[in-house]
N, CA, C and O of each residue as an XYZ file, in Angstrom:
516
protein
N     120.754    139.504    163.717
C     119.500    138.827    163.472
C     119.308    137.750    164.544
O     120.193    136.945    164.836
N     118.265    137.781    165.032
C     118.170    136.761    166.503
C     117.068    135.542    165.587
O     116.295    135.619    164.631
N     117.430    134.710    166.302
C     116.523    133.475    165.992
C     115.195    133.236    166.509
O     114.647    133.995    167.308
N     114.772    132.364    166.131
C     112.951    131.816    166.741
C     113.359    130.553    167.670
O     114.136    129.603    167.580
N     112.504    131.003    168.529
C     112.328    129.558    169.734
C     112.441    128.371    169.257
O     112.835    127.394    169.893
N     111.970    128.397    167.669
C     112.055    126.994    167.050
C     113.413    126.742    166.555
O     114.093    125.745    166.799
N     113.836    128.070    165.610
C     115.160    127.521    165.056
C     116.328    127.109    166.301
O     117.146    126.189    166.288
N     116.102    128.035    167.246
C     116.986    127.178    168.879
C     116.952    126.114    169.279
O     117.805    125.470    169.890
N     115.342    125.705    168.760
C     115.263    124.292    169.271
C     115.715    123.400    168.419
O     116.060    122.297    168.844
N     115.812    123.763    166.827
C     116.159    122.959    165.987
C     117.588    122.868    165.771
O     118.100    121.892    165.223
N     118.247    123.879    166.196
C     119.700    124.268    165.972
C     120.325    122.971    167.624
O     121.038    121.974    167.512
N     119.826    123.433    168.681
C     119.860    122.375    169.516
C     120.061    120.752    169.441
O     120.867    119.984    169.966
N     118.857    120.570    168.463
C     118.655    119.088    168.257
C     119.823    118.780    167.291
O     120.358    117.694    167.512
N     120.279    119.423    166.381
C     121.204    118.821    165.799
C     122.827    118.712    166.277
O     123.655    117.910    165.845
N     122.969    119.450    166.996
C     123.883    119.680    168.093
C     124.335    118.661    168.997
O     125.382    118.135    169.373
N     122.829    118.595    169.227
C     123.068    117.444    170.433
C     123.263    115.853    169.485
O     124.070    115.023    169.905
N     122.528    115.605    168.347
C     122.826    114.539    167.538
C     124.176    114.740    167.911
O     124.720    114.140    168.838
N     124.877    115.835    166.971
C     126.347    115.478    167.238
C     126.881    114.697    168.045
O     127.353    113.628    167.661
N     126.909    115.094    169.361
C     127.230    115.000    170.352
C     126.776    113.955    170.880
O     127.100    114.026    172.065
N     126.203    113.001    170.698
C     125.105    111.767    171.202
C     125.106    110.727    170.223
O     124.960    109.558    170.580
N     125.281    111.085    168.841
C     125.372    110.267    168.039
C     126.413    109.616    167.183
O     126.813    108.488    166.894
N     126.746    111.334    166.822
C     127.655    110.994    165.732
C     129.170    110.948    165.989
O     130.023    110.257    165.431
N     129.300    111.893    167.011
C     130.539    111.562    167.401
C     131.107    110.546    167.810
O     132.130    109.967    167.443
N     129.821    110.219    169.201
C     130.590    108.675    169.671
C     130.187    107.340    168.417
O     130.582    106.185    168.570
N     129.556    107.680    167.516
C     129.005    106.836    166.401
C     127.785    105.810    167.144
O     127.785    104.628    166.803
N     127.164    106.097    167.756
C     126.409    105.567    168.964
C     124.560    104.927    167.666
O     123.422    105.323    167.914
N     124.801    104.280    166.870
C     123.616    104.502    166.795
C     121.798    103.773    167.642
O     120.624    103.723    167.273
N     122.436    103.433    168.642
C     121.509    103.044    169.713
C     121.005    104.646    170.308
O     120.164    104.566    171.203
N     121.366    105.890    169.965
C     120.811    106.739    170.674
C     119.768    107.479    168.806
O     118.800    108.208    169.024
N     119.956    107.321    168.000
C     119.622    107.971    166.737
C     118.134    108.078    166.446
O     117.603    108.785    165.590
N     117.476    107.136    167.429
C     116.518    107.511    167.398
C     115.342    108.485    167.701
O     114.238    108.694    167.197
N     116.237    109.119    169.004
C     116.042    110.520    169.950
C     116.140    111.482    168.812
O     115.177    112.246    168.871
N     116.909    111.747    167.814
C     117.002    112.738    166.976
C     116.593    112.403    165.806
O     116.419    113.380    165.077
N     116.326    111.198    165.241
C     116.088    111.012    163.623
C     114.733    110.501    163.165
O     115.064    109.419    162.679
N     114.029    110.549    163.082
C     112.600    110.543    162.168
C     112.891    108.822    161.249
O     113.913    108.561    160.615
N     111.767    107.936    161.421
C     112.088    106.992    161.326
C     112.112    106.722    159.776
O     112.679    105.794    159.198
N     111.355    107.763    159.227
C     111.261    108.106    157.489
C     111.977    108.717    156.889
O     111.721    109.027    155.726
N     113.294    109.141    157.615
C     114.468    109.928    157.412
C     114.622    109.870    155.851
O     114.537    108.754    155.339
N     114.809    110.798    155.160
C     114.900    110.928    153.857
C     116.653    111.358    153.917
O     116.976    112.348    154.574
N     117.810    110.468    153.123
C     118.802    110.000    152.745
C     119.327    111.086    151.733
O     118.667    110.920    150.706
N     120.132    112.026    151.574
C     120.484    112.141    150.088
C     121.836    111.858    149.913
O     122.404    111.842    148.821
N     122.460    111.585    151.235
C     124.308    110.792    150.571
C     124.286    109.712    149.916
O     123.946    108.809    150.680
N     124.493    109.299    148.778
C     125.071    108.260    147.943
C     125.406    107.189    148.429
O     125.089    106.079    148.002
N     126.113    107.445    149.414
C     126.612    105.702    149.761
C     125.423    104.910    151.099
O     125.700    103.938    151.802
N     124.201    105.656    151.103
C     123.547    105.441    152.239
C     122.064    105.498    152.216
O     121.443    106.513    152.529
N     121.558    104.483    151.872
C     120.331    104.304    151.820
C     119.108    105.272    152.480
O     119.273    105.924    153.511
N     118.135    105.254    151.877
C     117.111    106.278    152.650
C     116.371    105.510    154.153
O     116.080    104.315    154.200
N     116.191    106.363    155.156
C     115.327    105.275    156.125
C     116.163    105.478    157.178
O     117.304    105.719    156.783
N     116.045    105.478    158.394
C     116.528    104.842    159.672
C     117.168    104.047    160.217
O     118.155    104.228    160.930
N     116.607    102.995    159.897
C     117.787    101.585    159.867
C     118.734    101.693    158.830
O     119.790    101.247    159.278
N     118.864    102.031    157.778
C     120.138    101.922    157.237
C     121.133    103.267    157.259
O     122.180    103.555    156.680
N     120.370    103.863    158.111
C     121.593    105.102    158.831
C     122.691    104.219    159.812
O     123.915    104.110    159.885
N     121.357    103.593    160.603
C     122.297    103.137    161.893
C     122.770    102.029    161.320
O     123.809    101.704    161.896
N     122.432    101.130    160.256
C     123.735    100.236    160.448
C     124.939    100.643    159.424
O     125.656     99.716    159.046
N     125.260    102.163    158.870
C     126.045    102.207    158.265
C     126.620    103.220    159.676
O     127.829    103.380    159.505
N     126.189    103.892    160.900
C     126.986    104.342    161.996
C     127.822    102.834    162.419
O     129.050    102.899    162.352
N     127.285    101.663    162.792
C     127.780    100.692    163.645
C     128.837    100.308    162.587
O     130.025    100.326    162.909
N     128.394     99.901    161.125
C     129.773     99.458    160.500
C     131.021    100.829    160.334
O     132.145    100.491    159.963
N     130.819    101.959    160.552
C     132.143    103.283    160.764
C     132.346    102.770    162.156
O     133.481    102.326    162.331
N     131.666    102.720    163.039
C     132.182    102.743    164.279
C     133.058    101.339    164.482
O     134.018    101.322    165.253
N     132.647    100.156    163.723
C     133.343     99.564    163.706
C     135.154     99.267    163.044
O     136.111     98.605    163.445
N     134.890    100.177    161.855
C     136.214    100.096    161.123
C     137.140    101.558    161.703
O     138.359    101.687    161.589
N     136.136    102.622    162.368
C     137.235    103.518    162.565
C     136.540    104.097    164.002
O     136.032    105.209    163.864
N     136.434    103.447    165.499
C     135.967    103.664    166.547
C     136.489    105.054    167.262
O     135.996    105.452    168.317
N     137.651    105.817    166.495
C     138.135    106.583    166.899
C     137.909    107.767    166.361
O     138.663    108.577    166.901
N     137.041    108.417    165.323
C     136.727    109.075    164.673
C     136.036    110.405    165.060
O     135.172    110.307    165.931
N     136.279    111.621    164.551
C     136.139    112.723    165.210
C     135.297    113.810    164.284
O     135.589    114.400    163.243
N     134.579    113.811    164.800
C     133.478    115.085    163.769
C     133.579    116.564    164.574
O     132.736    116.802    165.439
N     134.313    117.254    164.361
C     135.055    118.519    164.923
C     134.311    119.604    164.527
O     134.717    120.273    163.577
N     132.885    120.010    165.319
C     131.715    121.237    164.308
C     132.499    122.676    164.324
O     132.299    123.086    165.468
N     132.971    123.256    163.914
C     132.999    124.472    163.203
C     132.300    125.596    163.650
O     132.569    126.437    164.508
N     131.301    125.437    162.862
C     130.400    126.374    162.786
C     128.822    125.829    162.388
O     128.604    124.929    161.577
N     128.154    126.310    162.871
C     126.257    126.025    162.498
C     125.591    126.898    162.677
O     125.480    127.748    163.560
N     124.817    126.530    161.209
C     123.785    128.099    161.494
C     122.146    127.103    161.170
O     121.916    125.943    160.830
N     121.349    128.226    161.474
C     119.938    127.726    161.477
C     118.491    128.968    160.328
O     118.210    130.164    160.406
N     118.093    128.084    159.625
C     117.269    129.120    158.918
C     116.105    128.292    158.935
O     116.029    127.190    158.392
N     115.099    128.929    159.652
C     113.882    128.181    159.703
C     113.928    126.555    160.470
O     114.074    126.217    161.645
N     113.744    125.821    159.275
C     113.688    124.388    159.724
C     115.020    123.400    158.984
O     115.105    122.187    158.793
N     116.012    124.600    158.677
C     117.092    123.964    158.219
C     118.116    124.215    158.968
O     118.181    125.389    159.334
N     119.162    123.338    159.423
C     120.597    123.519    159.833
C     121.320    122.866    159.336
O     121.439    121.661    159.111
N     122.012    124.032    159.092
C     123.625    123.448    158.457
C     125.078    123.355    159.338
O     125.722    124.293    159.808
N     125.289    122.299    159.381
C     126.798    122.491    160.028
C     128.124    121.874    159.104
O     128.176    120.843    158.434
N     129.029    122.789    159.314
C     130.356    122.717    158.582
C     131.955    122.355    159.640
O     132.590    123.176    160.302
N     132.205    121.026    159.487
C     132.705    120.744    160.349
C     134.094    119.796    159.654
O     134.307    119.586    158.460
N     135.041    119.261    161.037
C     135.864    118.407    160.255
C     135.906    117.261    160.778
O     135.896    117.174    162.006
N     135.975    115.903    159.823
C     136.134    114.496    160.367
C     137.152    113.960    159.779
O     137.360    113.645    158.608
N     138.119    113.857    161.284
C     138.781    113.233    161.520
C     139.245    111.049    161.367
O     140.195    110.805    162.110
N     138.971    110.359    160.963
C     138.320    108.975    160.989
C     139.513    108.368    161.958
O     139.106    107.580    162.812
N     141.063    108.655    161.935
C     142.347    108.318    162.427
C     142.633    109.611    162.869
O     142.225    110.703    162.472
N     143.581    109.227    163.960
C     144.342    110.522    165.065
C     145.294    110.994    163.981
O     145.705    112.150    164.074
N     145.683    110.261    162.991
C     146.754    111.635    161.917
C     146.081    111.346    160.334
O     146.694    111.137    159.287
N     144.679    111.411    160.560
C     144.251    111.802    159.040
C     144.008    112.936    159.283
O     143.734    113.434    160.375
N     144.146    113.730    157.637
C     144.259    114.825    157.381
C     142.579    114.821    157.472
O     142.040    115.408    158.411
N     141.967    114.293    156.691
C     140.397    114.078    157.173
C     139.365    114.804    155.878
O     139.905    114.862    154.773
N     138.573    115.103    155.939
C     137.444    115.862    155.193
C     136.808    117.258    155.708
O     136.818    117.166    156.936
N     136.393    118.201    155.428
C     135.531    119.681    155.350
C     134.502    118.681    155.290
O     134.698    117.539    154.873
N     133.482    119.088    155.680
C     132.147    118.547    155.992
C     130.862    119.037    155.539
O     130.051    118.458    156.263
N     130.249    119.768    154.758
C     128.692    120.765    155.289
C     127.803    119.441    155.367
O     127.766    118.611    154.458
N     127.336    119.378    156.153
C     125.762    119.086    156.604
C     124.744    119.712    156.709
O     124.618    120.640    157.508
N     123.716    119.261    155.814
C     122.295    120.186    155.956
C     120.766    118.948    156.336
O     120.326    117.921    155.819
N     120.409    119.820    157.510
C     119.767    118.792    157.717
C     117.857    119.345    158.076
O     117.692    119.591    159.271
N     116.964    119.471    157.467
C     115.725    119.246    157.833
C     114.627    118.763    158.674
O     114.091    117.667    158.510
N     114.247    119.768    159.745
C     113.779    119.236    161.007
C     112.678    119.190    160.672
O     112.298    120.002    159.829
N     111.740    118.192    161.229
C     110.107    118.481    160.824
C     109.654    117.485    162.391
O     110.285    116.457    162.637
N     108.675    117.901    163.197
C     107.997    117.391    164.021
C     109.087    116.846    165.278
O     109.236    115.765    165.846
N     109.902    118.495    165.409
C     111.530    117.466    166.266
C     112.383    116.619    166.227
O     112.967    116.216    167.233
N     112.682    116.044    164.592
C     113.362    115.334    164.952
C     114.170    115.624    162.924
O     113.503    116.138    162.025
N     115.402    115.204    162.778
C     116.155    115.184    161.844
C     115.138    114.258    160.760
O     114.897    113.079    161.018
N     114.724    114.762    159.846
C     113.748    114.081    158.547
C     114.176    114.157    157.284
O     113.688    113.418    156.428
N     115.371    115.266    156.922
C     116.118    114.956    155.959
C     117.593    115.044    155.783
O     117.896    115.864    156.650
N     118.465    114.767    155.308
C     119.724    115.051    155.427
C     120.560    115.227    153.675
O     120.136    114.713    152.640
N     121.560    115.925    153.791
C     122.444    116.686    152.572
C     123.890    116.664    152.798
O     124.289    117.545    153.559
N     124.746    115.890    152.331
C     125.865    116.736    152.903
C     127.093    117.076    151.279
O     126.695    116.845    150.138
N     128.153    117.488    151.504
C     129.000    117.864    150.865
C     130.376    117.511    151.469
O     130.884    118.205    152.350
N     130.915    116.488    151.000
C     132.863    116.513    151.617
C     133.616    116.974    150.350
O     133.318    117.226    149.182
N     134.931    116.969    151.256
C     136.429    118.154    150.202
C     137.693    117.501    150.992
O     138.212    117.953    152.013
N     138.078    116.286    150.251
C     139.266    115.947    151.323
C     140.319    116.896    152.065
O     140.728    117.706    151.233
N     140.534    116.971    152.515
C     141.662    117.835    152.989
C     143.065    117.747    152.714
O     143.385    117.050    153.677
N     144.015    117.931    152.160
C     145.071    118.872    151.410
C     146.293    119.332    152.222
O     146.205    120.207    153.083
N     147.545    118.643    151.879
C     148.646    119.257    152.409
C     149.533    119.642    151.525
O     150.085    118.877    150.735
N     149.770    121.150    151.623
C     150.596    121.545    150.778
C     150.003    121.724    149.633
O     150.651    121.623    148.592
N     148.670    122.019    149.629
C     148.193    122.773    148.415
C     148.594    124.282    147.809
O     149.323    125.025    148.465
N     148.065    124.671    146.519
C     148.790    126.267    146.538
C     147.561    126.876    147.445
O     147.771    128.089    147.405
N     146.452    126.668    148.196
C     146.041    127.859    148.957
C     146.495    127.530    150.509
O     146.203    126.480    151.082
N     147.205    128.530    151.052
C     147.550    128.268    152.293
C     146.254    128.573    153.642
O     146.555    128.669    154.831
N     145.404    128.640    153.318
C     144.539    129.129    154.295
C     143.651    127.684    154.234
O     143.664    126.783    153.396
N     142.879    127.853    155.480
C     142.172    126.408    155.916
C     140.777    126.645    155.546
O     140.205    127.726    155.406
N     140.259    125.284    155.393
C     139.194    125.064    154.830
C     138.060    125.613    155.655
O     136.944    125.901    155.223
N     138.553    125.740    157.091
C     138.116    125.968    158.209
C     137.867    127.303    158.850
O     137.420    127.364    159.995
């Protein structure tokens, strides 16, 4: 199944967030990708724009080393999901990730996610990953 020019472009934009934002926890760039009406649905994180970025600057502050490791991403329409792992410390075991995120007018307008701490020595030996 091949994609639409749009879902490329939308699959793109969140990509590049990654990579621009979230990884380096940068939120001086969040505005290139995020919709200033950004609609919130994680719990610990207010709805809106500004209180994205100042909950990036306070992570970047307590864990500057932190690693969002994407997986895999797929794109349906005006939704992308990516399933990834974050790392916060060089020997945390870390979290499974899904992110779902809602593009509207180019830019990230809603967001979803789901974590699953990660597990040593559980009874399933296969990775979350």
């Amino acid at each position: 199944m091949s994609r639409t020019p749009q879902e490329e472009a939308n699959l793109r934009l969140v990509l590049d967030m990654f990579a621009e934002v979230l990884n380096p926890m940068d939120s001086s760039a969040a505005d290139r990708f995020i919709s200033h009406d950004y609609i919130q649905h994680n719990q610990v994180v207010a709805p809106g724009l500004a209180p994205f970025k100042a909950f990036l600057d306070m992570i970047q502050e307590q864990t500057p080393n932190a690693v969002h490791d994407v997986k895999r991403a797929f794109v349906d329409g005006d939704h992308v999901t990516i399933h990834y792992h974050v790392r916060r410390w060089p020997d945390d075991l870390g979290w499974a990730v899904i992110d779902i995120f809602r593009i509207e007018n180019g830019k990230v307008a809603e967001h979803w996610d789901v974590m699953q701490n990660i597990v040593e020595g559980g009874p399933n030996p296969l990775s979350p990953f």
